[in-house]
C-alpha positions in Angstrom: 44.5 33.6 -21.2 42.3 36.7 -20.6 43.3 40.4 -19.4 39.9 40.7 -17.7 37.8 38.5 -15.6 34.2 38.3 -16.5 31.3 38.4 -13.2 30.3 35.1 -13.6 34.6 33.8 -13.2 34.7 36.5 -10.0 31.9 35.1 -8.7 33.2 31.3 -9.0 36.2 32.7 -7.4 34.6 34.2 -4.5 32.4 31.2 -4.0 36.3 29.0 -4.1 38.0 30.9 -1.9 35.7 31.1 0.9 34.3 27.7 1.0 38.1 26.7 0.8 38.9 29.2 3.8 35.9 27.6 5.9 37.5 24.0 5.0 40.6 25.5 6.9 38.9 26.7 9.2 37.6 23.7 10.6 40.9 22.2 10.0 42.5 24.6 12.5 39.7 24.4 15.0 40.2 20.6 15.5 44.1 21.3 16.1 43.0 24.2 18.8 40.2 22.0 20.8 42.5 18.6 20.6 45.6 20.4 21.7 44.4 22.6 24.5 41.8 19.5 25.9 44.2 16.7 25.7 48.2 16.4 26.6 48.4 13.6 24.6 48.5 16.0 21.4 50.9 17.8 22.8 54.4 16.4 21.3 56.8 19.2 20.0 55.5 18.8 16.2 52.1 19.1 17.2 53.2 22.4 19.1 54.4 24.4 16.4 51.7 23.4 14.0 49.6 24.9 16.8 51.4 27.6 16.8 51.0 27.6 12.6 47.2 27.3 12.9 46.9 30.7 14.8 48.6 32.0 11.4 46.4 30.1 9.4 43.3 31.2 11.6 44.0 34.9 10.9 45.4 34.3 7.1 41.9 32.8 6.7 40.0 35.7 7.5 41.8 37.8 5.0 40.6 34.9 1.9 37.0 35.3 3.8 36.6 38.6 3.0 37.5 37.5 -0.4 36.7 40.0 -3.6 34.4 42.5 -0.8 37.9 43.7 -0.7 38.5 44.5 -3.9 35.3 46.0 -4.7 36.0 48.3 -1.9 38.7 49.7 -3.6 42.5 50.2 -3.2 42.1 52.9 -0.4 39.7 51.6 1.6 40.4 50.4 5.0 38.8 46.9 4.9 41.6 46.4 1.5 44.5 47.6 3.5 43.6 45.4 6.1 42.9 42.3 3.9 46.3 43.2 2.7 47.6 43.2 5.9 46.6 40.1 7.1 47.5 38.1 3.7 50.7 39.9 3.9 51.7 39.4 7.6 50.2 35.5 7.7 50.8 33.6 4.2 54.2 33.1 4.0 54.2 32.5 8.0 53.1 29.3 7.3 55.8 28.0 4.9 58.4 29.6 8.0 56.9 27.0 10.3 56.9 23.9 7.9 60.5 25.3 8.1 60.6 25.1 11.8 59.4 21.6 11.9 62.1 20.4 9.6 64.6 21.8 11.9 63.1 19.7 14.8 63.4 17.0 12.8 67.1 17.7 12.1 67.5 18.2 15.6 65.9 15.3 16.9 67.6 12.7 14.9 71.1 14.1 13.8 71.3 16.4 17.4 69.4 14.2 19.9 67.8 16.9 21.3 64.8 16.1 24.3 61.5 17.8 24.4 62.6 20.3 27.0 65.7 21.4 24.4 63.1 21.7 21.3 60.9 23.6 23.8 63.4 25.7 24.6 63.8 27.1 21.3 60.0 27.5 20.2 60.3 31.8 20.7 63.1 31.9 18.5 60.6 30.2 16.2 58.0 32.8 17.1 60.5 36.0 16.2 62.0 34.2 13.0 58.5 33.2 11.8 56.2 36.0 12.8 58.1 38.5 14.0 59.9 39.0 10.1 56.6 38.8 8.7 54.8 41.5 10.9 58.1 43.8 10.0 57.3 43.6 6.5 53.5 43.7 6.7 53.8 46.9 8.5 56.3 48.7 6.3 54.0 47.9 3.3 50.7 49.3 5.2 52.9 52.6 5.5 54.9 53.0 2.3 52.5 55.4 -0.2 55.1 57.1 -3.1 53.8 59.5 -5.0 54.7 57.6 -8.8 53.3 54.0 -7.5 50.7 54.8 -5.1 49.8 52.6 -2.1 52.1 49.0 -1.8 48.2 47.4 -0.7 45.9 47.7 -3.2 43.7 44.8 -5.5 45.3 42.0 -6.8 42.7 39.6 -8.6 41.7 37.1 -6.1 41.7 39.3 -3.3 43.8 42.8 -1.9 47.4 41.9 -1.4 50.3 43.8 -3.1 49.2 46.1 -6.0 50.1 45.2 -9.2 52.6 48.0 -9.6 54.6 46.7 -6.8 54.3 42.7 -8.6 57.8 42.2 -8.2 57.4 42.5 -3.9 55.5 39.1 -4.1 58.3 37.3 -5.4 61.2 39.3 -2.8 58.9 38.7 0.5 56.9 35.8 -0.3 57.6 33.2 -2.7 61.3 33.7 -2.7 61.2 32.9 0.5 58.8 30.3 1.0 60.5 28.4 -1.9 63.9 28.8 -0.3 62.1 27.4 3.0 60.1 24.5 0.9 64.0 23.5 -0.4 65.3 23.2 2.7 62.7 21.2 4.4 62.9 19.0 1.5 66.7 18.3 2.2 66.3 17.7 5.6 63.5 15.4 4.8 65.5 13.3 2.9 68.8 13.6 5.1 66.3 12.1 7.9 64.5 9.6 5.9 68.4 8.1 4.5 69.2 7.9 8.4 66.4 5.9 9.7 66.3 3.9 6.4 70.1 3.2 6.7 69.3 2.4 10.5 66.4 0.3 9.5 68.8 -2.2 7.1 71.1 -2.4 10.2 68.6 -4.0 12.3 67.6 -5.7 9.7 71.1 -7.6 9.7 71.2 -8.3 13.2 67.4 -9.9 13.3 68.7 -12.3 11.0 71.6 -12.9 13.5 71.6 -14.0 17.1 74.1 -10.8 18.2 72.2 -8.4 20.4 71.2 -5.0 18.2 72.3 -1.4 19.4 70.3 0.5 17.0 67.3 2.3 17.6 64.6 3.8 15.1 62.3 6.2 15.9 60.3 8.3 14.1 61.0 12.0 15.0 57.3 13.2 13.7 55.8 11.4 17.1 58.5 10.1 19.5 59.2 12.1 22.8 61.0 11.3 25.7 59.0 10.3 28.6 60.6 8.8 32.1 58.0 7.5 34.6 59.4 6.7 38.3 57.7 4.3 40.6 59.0 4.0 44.1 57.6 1.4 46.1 58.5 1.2 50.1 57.5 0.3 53.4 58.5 2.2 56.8 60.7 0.0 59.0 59.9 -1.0 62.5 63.0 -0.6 63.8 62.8 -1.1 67.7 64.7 1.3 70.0 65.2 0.5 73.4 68.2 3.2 74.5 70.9 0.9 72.4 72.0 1.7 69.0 70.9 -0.8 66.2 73.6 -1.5 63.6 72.2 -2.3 60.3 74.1 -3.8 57.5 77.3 -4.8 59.0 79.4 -7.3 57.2 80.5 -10.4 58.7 83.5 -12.4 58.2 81.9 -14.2 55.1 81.6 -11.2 53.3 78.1 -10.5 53.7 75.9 -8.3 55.8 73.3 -8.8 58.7 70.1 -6.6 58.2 67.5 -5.9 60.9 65.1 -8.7 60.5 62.3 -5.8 60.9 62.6 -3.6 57.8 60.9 -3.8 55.1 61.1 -4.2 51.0 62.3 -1.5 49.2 62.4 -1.2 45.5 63.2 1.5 42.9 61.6 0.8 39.5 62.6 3.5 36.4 61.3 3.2 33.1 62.9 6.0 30.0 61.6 6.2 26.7 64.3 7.8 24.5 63.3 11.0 22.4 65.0 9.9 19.7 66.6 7.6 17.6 70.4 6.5 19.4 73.3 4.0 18.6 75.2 2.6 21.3 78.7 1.8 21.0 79.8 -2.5 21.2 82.6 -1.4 22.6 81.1 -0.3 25.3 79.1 -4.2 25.5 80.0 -7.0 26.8 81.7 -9.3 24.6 81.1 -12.7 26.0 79.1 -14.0 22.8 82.5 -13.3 20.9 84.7 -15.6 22.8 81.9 -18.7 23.4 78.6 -19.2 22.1 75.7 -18.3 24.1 73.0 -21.1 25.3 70.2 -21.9 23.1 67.9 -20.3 25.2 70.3 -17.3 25.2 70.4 -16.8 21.3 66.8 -17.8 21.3 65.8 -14.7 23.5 68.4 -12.4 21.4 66.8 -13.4 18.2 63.3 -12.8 19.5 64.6 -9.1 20.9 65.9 -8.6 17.3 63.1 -9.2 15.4 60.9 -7.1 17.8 63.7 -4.2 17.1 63.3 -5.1 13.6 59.8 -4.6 13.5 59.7 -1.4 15.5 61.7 0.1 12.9 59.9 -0.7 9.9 56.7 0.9 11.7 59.3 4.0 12.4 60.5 4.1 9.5 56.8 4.0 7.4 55.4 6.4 9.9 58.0 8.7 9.2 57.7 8.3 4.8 53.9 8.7 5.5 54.7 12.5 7.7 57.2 13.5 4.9 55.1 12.5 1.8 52.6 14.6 3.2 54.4 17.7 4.3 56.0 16.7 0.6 52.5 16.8 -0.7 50.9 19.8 1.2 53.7 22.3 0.3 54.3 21.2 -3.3 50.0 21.3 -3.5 49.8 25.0 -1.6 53.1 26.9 -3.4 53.3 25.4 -6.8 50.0 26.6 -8.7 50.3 29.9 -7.0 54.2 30.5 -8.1 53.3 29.7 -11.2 50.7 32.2 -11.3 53.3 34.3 -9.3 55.5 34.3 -12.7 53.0 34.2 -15.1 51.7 37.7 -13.6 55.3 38.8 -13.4 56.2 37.9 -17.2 52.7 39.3 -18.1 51.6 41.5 -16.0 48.8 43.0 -18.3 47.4 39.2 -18.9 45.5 36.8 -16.3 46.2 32.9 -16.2 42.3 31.7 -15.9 43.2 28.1 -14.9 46.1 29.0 -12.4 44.0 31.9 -10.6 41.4 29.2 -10.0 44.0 26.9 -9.0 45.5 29.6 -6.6 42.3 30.2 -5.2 41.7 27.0 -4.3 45.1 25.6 -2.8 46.2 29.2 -0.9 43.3 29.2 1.7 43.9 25.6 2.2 46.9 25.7 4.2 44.8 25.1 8.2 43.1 22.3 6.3 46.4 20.5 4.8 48.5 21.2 8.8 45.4 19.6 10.4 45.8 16.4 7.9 49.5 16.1 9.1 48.0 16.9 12.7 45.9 13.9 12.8 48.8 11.5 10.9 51.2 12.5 13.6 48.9 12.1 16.2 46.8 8.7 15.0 47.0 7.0 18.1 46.3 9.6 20.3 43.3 10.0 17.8 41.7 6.9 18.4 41.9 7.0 22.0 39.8 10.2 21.5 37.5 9.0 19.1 36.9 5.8 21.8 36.5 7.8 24.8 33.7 10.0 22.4 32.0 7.1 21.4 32.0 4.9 24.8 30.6 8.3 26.4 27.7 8.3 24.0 27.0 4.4 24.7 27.1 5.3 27.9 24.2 7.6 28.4 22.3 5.7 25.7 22.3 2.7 27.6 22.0 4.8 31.1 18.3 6.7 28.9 17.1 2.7 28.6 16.8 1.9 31.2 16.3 4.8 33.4 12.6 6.3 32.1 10.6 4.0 34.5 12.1 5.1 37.1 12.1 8.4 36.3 8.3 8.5 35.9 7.8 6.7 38.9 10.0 9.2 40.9 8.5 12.3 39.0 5.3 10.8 39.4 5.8 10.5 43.7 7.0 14.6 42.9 3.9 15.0 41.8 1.8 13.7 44.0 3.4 15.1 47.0 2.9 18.4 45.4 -0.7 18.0 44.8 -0.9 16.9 48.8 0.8 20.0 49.4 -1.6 22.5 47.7 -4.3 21.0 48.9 -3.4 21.3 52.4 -2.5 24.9 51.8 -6.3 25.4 49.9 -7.8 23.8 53.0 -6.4 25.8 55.5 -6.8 29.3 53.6 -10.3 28.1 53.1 -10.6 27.5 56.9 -8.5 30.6 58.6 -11.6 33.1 57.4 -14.4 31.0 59.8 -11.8 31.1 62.6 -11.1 27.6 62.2 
């Protein structure tokens, strides 16, 4: 433990915190160029760690400016608004890990659609950057004559003054860690249902009864419903009589125009989320006799299809969690400890913990465009495909085009060489009146 940093430690620092802040960086521009180019990336996760990364984005160019801050001293304009920024942005980001547990609550304990969790995304906005710009703001003005300024130097960068140490805990690790908590036990309230719904259809692949559950993982499922109508106009001729269509006859059926055409209504639903549907509600012939061999052959087969969908649900889901699990525990753990190591010994600095703060902190773009690309794998590769079969493309199209590209640029040329000597001769000519 040291109470002063030497030049060669700030330097190390400076040279941590922005090549971690350009990491993010890039992190954050992936999630901006997939979301806005492609809809596929555009599930209701993926939208509010979009909405994250324009937090991240600016909280990044706060760590960028790094020590310059410091060095400018506490009244300058570029440390008040390094403050600012850090102030306004940093604990943002632990408020929208937040807001994506609460979809996931929503989504498999609420069964709430895409429209519903859309619906709620500026609520999201006020409670995760509205608070944050309220207190960033109050700090920027507050200036007491005993304390000084709330902004001022605070090792690693400008943030909140040492004399006001005890603001970092109230407004930004108190919070974050009562945000990381509750994510955590939501997390582990979702990951008991689908596991406990996972056992279930277990037990009925191993049976021939039909299964009613359904597991999905709430990280990447959305409801989709595609509609395909398929119909023909009808020829129906009309000679000054009415033309009855459809009337029953005495053995209970119907007589239909022998001109009109097929018509068929095909509707295909994807459910958002995970649902149980009540046997009662079934029917109940496999209770009273046993079905045909064929019958329980089909069930079984639909079974262990269900069966298998939700162990890929349910392991797409652990990998999401272990890594918002990971990210947060990575990003708020060295720095709270630092957090209370400051706070206990305010005159004293943690050497190992201030590099480990300065390393994880600016990281937070790069760890949401991890869980980005997790949640959006398949989507992803179809990318990544479309990229590289583009690329083929024209390689294969520069082949075995350049002959005939010389041959056609070579006929260019030619007919351009025709062309000025035609005009020579005749400028040549039009002196000597010819």
């Amino acid at each position: 433990m040291a109470a002063k940093l030497t030049a060669n430690q700030l330097s190390s620092l400076e040279t941590i915190e922005r090549t971690a802040s350009c990491l993010s960086l890039l992190g954050t521009t992936f999630i901006f160029v997939t979301f806005v180019c492609s809809p596929a990336f555009r599930k209701p996760i993926n939208r509010l760690m979009f909405y994250a990364s324009i937090g991240n984005t600016f909280c990044n160019v706060g760590t960028l400016i790094s020590l310059t801050g410091v060095r400018a001293g506490q009244d300058s304009h570029l440390c008040q608004f390094q403050s600012f920024m850090i102030q306004f942005f940093l604990p943002a980001d632990a408020l929208w890990n937040l807001a994506m547990a609460m979809n996931v609550y929503l989504t498999l304990f609420r069964k709430y659609n895409a429209d519903q969790l859309k619906a709620l995304e500026w609520k999201y906005h006020i409670m995760c950057y509205g608070t944050t710009l309220i207190i960033a703001l109050c700090y920027l003005l507050v200036d007491t004559s005993v304390r000084g300024k709330i902004y001022g130097p605070a090792t690693l960068w400008c943030w909140i003054d040492i004399q006001w140490i005890a603001l970092r805990v109230v407004t930004c690790y108190g919070p974050a860690w009562i945000c990381i908590i509750t994510a955590f036990t939501i997390y582990l309230l979702a990951g008991k249902e689908i596991f406990t719904k996972r056992k279930q259809l277990r037990e009925f692949s191993n049976s021939n009864r039909p299964a009613y559950v359904a597991v999905e993982n709430p990280f990447t499922s959305f409801k989709t419903t595609e509609v395909h109508v398929t119909s023909e106009l009808a020829d129906i001729p009309f000679r000054g009589t009415s033309t009855v269509v459809g009337k029953k006859n005495s053995g209970g059926g119907s007589t239909s125009n022998p001109d009109l055409r097929q018509y068929s209504v095909t509707i295909n639903c994807t459910p958002a989320s995970p649902t149980m549907t009540s046997p009662s509600l079934e029917p109940k012939t496999w209770l009273s006799s046993p079905a045909p061999s064929s019958h329980r052959g089909e069930l079984q087969r639909r079974n262990n299809r269900a069966a298998l969908e939700a162990n890929t649900a349910a392991w797409g889901y652990t990998k999401c969690a272990i890594l918002f699990f990971i990210s947060l525990l990575v990003t708020w753990v060295p720095s709270s400890i630092n957090r209370v190591y400051s706070l206990v010994h305010p005159e004293r600095i943690s050497v190992p913990f201030t590099y480990a703060s300065a390393v994880v902190l600016p990281l937070m773009g790069f760890w949401n465009s991890v869980i980005y690309t997790t949640t959006s794998w398949a989507a992803c590769k179809t990318l990544f495909g479309k990229v590289v079969g583009n690329a083929n493309q024209k390689a294969t199209i520069t082949r075995h085009m350049p002959r005939t590209i010389i041959e056609s640029q070579a006929g260019i040329a030619r007919k351009l060489r025709a062309d000025s000597s035609s005009d020579s001769t005749m400028a040549l000519a039009e002196p000597y009146g010819v």
